[in-house]
C-alpha positions as a Python dict, from the first residue, in 0.01 Angstrom:
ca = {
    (1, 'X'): (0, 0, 0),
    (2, 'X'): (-278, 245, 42),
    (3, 'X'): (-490, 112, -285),
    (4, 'X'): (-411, -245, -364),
    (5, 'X'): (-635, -192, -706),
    (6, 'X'): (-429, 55, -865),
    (7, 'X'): (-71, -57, -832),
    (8, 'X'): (160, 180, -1074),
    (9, 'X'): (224, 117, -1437),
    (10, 'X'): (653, 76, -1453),
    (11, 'X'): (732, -59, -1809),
    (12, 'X'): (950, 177, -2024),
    (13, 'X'): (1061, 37, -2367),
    (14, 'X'): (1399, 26, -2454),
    (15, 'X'): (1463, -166, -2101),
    (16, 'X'): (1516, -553, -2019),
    (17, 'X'): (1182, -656, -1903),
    (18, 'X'): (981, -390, -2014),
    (19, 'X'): (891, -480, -2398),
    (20, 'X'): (582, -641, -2350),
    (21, 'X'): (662, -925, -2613),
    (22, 'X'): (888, -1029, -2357),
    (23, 'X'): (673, -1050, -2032),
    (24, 'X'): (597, -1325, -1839),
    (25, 'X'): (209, -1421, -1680),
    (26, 'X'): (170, -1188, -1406),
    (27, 'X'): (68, -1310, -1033),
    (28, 'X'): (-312, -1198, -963),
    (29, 'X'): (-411, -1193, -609),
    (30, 'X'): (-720, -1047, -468),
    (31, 'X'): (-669, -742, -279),
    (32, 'X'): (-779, -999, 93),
    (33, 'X'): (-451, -1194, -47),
    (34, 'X'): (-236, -891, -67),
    (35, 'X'): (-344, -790, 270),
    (36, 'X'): (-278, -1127, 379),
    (37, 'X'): (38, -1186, 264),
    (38, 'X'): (138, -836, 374),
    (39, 'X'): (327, -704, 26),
    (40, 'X'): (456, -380, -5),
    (41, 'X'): (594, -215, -314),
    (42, 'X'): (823, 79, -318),
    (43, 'X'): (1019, 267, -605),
    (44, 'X'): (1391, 159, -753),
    (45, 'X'): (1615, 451, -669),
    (46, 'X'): (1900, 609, -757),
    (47, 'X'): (2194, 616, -507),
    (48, 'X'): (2579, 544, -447),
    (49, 'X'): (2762, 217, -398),
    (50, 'X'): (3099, 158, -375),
    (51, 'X'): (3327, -145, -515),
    (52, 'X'): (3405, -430, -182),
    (53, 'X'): (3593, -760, -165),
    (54, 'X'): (3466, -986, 92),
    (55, 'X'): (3763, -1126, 266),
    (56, 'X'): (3743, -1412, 535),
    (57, 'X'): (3874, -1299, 866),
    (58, 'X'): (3924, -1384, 1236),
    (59, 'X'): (3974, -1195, 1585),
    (60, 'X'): (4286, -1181, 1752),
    (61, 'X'): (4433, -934, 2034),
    (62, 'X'): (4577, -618, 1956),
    (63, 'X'): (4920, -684, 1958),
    (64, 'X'): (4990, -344, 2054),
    (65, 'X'): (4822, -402, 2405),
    (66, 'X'): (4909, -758, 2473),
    (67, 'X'): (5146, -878, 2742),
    (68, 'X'): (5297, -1160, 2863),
    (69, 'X'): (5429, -1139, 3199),
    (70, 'X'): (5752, -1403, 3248),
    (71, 'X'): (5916, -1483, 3536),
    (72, 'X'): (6231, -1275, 3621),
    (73, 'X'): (6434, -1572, 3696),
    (74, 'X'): (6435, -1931, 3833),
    (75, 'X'): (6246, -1975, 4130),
    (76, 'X'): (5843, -2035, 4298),
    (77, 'X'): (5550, -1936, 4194),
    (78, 'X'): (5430, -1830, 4554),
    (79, 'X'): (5115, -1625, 4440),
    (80, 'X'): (4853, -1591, 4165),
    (81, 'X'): (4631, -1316, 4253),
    (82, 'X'): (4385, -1294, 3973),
    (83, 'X'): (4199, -1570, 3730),
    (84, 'X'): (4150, -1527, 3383),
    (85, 'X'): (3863, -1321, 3255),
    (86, 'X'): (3885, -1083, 3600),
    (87, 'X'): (3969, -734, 3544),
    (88, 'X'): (4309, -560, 3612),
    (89, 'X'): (4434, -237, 3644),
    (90, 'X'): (4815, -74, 3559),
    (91, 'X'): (5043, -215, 3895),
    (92, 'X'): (4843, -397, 4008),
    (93, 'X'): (4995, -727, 4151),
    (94, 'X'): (4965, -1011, 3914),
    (95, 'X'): (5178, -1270, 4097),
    (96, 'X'): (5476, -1291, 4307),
    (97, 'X'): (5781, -1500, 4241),
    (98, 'X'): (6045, -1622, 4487),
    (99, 'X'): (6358, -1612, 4301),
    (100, 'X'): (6728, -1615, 4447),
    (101, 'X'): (6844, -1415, 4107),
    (102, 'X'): (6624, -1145, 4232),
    (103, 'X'): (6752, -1151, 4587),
    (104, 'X'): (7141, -1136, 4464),
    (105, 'X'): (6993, -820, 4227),
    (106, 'X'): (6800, -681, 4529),
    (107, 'X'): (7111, -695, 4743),
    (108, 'X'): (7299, -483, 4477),
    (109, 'X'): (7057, -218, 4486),
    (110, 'X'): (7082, -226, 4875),
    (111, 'X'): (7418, -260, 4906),
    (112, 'X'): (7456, 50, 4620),
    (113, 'X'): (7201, 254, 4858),
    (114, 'X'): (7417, 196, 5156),
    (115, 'X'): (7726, 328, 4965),
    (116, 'X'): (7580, 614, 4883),
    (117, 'X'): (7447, 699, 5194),
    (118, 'X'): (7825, 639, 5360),
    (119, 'X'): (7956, 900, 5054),
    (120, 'X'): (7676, 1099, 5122),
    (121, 'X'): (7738, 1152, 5474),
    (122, 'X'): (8104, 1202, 5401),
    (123, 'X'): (8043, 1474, 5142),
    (124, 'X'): (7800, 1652, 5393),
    (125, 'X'): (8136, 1674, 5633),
    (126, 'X'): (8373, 1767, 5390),
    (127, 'X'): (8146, 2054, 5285),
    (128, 'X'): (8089, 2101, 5684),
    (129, 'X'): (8445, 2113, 5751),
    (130, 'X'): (8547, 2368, 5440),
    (131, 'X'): (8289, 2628, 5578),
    (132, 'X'): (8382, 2587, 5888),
    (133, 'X'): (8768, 2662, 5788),
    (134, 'X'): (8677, 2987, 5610),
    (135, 'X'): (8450, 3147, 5871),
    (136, 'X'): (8791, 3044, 6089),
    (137, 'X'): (9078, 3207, 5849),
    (138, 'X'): (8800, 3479, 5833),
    (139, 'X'): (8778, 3558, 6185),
    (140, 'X'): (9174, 3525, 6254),
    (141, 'X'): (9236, 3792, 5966),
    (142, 'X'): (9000, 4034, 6132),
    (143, 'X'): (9166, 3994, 6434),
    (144, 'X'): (8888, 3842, 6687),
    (145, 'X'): (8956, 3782, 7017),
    (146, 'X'): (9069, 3460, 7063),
    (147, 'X'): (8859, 3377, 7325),
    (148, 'X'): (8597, 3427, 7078),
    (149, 'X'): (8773, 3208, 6809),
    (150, 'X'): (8827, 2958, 7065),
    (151, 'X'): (8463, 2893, 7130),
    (152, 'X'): (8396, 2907, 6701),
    (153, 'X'): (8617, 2606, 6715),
    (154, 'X'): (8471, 2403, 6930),
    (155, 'X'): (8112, 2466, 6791),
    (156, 'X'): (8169, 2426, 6436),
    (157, 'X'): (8349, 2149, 6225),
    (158, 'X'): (8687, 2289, 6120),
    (159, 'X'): (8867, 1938, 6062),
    (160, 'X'): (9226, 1863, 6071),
    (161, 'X'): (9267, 2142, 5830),
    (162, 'X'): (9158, 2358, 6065),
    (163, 'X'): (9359, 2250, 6354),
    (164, 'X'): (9663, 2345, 6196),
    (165, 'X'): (9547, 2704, 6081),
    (166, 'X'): (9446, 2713, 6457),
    (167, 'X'): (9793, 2576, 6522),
    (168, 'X'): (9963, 2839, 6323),
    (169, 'X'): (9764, 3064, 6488),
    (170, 'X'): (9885, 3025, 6833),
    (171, 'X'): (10225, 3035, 6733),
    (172, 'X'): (10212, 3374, 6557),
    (173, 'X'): (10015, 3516, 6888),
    (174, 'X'): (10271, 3367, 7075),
    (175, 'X'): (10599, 3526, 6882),
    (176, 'X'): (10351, 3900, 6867),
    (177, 'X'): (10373, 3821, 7297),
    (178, 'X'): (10732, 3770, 7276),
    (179, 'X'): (10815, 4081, 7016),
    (180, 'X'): (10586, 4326, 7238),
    (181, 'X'): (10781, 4164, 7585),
    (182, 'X'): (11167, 4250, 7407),
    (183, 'X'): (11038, 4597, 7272),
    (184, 'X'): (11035, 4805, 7601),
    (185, 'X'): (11357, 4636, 7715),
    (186, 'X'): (11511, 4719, 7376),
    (187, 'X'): (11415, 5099, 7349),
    (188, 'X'): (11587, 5090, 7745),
    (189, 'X'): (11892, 4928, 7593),
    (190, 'X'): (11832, 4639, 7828),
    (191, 'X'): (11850, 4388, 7575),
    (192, 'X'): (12041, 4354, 7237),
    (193, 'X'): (11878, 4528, 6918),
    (194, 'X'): (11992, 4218, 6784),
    (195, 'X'): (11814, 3985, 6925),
    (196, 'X'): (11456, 4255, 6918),
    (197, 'X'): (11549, 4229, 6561),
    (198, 'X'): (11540, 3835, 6581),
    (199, 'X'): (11223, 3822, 6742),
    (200, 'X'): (11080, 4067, 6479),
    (201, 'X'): (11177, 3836, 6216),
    (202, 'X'): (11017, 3544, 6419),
    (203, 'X'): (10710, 3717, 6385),
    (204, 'X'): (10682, 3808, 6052),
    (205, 'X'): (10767, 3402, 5969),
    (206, 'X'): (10489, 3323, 6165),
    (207, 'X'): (10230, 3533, 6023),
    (208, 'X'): (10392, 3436, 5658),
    (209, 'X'): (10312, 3064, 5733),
    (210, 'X'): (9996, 3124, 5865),
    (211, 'X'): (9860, 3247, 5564),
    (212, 'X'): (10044, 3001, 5324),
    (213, 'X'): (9906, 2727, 5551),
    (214, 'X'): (9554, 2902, 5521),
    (215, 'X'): (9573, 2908, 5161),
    (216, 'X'): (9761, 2566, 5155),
    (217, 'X'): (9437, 2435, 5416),
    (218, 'X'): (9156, 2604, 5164),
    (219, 'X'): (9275, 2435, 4817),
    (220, 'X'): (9321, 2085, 5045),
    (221, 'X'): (8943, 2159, 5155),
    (222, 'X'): (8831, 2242, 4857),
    (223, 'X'): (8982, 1959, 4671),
    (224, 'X'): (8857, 1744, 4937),
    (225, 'X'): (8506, 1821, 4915),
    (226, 'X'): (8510, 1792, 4542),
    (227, 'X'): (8652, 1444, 4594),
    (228, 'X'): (8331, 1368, 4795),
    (229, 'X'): (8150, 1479, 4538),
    (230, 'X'): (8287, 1305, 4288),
    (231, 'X'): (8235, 952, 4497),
    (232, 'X'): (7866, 1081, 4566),
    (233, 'X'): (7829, 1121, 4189),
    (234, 'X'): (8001, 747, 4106),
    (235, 'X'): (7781, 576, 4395),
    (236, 'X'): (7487, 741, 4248),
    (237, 'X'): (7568, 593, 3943),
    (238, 'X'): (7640, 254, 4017),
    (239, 'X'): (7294, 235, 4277),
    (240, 'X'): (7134, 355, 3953),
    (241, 'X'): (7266, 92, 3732),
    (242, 'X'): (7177, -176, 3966),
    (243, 'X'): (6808, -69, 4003),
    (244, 'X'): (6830, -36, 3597),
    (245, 'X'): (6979, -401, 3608),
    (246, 'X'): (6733, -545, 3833),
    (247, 'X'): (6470, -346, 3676),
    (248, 'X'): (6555, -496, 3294),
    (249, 'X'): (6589, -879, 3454),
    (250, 'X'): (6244, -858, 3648),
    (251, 'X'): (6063, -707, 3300),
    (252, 'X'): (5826, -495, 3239),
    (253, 'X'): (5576, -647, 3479),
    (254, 'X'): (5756, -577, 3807),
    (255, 'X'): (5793, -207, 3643),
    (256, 'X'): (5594, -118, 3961),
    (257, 'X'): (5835, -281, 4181),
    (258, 'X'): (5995, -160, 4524),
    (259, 'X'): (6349, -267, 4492),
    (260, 'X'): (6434, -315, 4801),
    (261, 'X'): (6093, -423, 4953),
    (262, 'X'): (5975, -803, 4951),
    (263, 'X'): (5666, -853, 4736),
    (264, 'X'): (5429, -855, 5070),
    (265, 'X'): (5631, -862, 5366),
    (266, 'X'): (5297, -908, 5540),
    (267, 'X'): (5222, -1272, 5401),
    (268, 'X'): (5323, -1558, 5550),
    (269, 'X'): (5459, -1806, 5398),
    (270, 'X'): (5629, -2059, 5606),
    (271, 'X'): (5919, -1863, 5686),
    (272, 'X'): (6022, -1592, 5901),
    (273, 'X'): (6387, -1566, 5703),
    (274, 'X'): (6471, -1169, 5574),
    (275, 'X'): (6649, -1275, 5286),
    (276, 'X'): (6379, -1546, 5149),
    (277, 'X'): (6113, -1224, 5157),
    (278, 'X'): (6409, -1035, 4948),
    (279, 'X'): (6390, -1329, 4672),
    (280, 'X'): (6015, -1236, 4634),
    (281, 'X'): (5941, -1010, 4352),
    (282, 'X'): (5598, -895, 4246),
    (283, 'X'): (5449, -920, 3908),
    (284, 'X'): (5237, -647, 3808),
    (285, 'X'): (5004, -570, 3528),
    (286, 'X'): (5159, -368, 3306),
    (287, 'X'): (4779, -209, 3136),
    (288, 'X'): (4470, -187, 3196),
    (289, 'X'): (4282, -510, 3080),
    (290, 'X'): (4178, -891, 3177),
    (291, 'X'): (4415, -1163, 3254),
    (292, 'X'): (4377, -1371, 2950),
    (293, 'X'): (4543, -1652, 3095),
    (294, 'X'): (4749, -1828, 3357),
    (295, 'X'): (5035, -2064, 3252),
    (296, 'X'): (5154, -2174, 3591),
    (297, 'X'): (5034, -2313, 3921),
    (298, 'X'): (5087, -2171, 4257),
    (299, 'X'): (5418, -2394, 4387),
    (300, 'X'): (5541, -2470, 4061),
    (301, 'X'): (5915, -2405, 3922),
    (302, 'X'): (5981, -2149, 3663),
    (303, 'X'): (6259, -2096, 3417),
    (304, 'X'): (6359, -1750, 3332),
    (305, 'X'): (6144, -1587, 3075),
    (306, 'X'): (5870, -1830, 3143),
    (307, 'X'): (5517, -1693, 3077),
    (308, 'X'): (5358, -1667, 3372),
    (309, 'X'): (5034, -1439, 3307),
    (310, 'X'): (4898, -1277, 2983),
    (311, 'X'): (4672, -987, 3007),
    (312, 'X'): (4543, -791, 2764),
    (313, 'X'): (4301, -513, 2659),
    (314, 'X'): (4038, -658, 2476),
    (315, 'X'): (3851, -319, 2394),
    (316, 'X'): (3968, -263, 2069),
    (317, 'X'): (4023, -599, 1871),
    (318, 'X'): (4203, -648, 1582),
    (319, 'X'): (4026, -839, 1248),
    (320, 'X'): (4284, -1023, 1085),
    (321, 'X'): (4204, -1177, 716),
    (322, 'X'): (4470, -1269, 420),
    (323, 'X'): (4425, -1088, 55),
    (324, 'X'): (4522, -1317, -210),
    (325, 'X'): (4639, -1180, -530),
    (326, 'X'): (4333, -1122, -681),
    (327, 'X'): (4222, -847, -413),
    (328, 'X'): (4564, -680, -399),
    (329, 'X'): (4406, -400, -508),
    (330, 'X'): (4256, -305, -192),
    (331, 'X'): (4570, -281, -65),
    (332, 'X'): (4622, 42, -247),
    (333, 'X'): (4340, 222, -29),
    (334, 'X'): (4534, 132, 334),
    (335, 'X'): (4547, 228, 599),
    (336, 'X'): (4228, 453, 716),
    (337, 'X'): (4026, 284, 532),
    (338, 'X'): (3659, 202, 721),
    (339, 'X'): (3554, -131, 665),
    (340, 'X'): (3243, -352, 764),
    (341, 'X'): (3273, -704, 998),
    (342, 'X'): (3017, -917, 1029),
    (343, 'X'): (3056, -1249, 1249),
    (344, 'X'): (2829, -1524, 1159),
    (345, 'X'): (2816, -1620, 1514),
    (346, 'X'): (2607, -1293, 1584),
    (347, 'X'): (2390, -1248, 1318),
    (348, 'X'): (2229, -921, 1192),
    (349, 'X'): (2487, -724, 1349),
    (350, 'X'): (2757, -521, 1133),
    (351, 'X'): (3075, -372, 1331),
    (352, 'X'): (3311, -69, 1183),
    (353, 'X'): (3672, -127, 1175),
    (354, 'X'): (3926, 90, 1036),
    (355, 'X'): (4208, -102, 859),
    (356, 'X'): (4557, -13, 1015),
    (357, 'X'): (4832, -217, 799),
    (358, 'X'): (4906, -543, 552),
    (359, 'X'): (5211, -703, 613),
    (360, 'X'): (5501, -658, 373),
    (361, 'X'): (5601, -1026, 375),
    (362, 'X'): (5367, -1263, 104),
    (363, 'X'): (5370, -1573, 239),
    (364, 'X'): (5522, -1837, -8),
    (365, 'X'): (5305, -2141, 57),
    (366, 'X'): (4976, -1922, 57),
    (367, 'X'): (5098, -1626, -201),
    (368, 'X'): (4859, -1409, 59),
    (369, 'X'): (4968, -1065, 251),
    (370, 'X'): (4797, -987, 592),
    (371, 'X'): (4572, -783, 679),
    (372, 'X'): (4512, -589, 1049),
    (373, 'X'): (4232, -317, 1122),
    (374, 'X'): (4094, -247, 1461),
    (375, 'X'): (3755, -270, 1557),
    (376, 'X'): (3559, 104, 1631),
    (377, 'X'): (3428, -38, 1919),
    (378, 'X'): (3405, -287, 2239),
    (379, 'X'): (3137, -575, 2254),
    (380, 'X'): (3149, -872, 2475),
    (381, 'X'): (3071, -1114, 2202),
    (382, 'X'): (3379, -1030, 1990),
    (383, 'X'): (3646, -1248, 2118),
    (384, 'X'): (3985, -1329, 2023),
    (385, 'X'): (3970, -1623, 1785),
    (386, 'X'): (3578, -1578, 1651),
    (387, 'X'): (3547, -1616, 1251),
    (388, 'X'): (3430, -1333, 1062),
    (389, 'X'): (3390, -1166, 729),
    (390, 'X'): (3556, -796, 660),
    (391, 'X'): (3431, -596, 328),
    (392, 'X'): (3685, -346, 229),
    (393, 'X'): (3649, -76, 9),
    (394, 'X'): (3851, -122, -322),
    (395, 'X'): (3733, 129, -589),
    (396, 'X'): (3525, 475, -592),
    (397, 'X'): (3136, 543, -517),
    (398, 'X'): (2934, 534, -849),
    (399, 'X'): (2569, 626, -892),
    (400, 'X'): (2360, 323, -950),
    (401, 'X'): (2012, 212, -938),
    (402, 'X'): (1932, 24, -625),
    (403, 'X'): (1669, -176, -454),
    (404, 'X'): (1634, -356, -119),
    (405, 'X'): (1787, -710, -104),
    (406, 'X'): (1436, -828, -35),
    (407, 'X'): (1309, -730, -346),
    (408, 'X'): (1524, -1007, -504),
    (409, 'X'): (1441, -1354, -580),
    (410, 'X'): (1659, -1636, -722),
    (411, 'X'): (1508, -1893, -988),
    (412, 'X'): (1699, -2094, -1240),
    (413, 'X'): (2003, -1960, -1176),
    (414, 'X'): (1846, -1571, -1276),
    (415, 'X'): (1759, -1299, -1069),
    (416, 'X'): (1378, -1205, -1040),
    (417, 'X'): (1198, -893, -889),
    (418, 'X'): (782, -871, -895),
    (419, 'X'): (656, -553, -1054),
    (420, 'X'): (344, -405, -976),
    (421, 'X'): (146, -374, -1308),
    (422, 'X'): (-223, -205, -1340),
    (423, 'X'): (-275, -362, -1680),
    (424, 'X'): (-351, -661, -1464),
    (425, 'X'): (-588, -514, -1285),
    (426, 'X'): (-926, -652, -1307),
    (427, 'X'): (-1260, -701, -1152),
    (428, 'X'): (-1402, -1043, -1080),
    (429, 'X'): (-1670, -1141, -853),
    (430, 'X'): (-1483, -1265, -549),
    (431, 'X'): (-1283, -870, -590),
    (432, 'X'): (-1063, -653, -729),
    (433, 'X'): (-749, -860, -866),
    (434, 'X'): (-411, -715, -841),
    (435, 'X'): (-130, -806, -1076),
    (436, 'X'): (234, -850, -1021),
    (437, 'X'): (456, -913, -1329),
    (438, 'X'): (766, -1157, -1277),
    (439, 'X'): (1023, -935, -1441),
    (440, 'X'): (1455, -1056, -1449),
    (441, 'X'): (1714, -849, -1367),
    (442, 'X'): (2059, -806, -1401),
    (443, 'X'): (2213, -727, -1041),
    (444, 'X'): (2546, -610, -969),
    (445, 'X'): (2691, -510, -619),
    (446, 'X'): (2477, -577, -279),
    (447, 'X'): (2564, -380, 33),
    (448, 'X'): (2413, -237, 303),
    (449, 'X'): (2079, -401, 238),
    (450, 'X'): (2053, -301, -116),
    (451, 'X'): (2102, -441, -458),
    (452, 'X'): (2233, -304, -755),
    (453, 'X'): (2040, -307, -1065),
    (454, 'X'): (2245, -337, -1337),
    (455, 'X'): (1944, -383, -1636),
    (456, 'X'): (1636, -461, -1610),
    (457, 'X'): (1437, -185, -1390),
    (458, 'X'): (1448, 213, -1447),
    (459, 'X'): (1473, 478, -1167),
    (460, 'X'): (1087, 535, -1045),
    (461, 'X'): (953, 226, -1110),
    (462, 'X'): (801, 16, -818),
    (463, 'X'): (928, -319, -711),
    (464, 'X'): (775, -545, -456),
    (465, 'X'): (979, -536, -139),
    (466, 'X'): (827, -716, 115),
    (467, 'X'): (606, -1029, 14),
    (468, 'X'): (840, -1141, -287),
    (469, 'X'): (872, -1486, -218),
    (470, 'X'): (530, -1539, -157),
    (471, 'X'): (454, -1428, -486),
    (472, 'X'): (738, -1637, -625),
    (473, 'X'): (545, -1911, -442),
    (474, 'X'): (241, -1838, -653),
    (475, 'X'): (404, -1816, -1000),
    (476, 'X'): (618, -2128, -973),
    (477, 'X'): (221, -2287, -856),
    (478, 'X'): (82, -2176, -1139),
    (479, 'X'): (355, -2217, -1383),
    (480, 'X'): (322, -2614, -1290),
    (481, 'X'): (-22, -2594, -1337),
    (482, 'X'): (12, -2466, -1721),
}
């Protein structure tokens, strides 16, 4: 305070405390004991304050990004790659498990990719072959030379199919040869018109079955190629159920995984054998976090579904706390609600969370609902597990008069604040004296490092807010002396 000799007059009548029938010896100090003692006053204001339940809480992971890795199968534990508390990153490799269930999976998968390949390659030919058999019927219609579609035959693939177009083929040149031969002899009368007409007829057969056997050779082509297709479609298929299937037995921590690759065909371990690499699966980290923990030594047997590694991100922690029946009612304000966490173990500090859910299930032995929010933010010294307090919210903000926490003293079971009061002011010979008046109050609601003054004080009036349990000191001193 600026003048220690003229602290502020705050009695008002009508008000607890202020009739002065009712006050109590005031606290003189000289203004060298004020100084001393470092008090400060400061006036009660006017301000909001909302309703809270204090509910008693703990850490735990957020479920939501929590995994534990399990083994894909029976087998070794061959490597562990990271201990707990180091960081990981999405794929990275975890551990690696030698398991024959993987290899028999693994050979599926390579066994489906070889199938497809074989379809593949037949497909390729059938589609090879049916080109190759139209760009044939093609040139024969337009009448190419057949030297010319002699050498398009051997270049290109024309198939079976085309060998008998080509077939066909010869034997209609070979009856138009014949017919031209007889038709100078006929028109000479040298040979029959019979048997010109014979060869005539020969001819036009032959050029009849070449086309049916064209068209016949086309549809067989056709049909053939969309058989390949078909088996290309089916081997797909079945190669992509068997990475699915190997996929869903190694989890979601091998979702990284090369299905047909051992786990690190570089390492060494003991054994040179193809297929014992192809029983090696990796285990990768399926977030971003820290491994949490290993369950399993390097060598050791494993059961399927066996935890192996847990990793987690620990950024955003959850705060988990019960509500009994008697603060159901701040279930009504969820979720979105911001709330305030304090740990014990880390004092002064308050942390935001914002409440996400309360269970639906009460349990029966407890009669208490859960209750999850997330933390607003990452600090090393929250950890899974540490006990804390949550405040949450349950009613609306309502204008009250308020004062800092330190203002308030405790005696007797009542609540006490120290009021400056210049009609204790006086003048003696070692100084000025100042007076502070021992006034109770009724408080109500404390947050955020106020109190709320429920009677006692009125809006203006100066408290003591630094100092006040010195001058408690004083009274009780010379209350015993009385």
């Amino acid at each position: 305070p600026s003048e220690v000799a003229d602290p502020p007059a705050t009695y008002e009548s009508g008000t607890t405390g202020n009739d002065p029938s009712l006050t109590f010896a005031p606290v003189t100090l000289t203004q060298l004991q004020v100084e001393n003692a470092g008090l400060r006053w400061a006036p009660v204001t006017r301000g909001e304050i909302q309703p809270q339940r204090t509910l008693a809480g703990r850490l735990d992971y957020n479920r939501e990004r929590l995994v534990v890795v399990r083994s894909p199968g029976e087998g070794v534990i061959r490597e562990l790659r990271f201990r707990p508390g180091e960081a990981v990153t999405t794929g990275q490799t975890l551990a690696v498990v030698a398991s024959p269930d993987v290899a028999s999976r693994r050979g599926d998968v390579a066994r489906g990719q070889s199938s497809l390949e074989m379809v593949v390659k037949q497909r390729d030919r059938s589609s090879q072959v049916l080109e190759g058999l139209r760009q044939l019927i093609q040139r024969i219609e337009r009448q190419d030379l057949p030297d010319a579609i002699e050498a398009f035959v051997e270049t290109n693939h024309v198939g079976e199919f085309g060998e008998r177009v080509l077939a066909a083929y010869h034997r209609q040149r070979l009856a138009e040869s014949m017919t031209r031969g007889l038709a100078d002899a006929a028109a000479s009368g040298a040979v029959a018109e019979k048997l010109q007409q014979q060869r005539t007829n020969e001819l036009q057969a032959a050029a009849t079955a070449l086309r049916s056997l064209a068209d016949q050779s086309l549809f067989e082509a056709s049909f053939a190629l969309m058989q390949s297709d078909l088996a290309v479609e089916e081997a797909r298929q079945n190669l992509d159920v068997s990475i699915q299937r190997l996929h869903l037995f190694t989890g979601p921590g091998s979702a990284g995984l090369d299905v047909l690759s051992p786990a690190n065909p570089s390492s060494d371990h003991g054994s040179s054998d193809g297929s014992d690499r192809m029983a090696e699966v990796r285990l990768t980290a399926p977030l971003d976090g820290t491994v949490e923990a290993r369950h399993v030594a390097v060598g050791q047997r494993c059961a399927t579904g066996d935890p192996v590694i847990t990793v987690a991100d620990t950024s955003r922690l959850w705060v988990v706390a019960d509500i009994r029946g008697n603060d159901w009612e701040a279930i009504d304000s969820l979720p979105g609600l911001v709330c305030m966490v304090t740990a014990p173990a880390i004092e002064g500090v308050v942390f935001k969370a914002e409440t996400l859910f309360v269970g639906r299930q009460v349990d029966p032995g407890s009669e208490t609902a859960g209750l999850v929010a997330r933390l607003a933010v990452a600090d090393p010294r929250l950890r899974p597990g540490l006990s804390v307090q949550i405040e949450i919210p349950v009613g609306q903000l309502r204008e009250a008069l308020l004062v800092p926490n330190s203002a308030i003293v405790s005696h007797d079971g009542e609540r006490w604040v120290f009021v400056p009061d210049s009609r204790h002011v006086t003048g003696s010979e070692g100084g000025r004296l100042a007076g502070f008046v021992p006034t109770p109050v009724v408080v109500g609601l404390s947050q955020n490092g106020q109190t709320e003054i429920v009677s006692g004080l009125s809006a203006g009036g100066q408290v003591v807010v630094a100092g006040a349990f010195t001058l408690k000191s004083e009274w009780l001193l010379d209350r015993d002396a009385d």
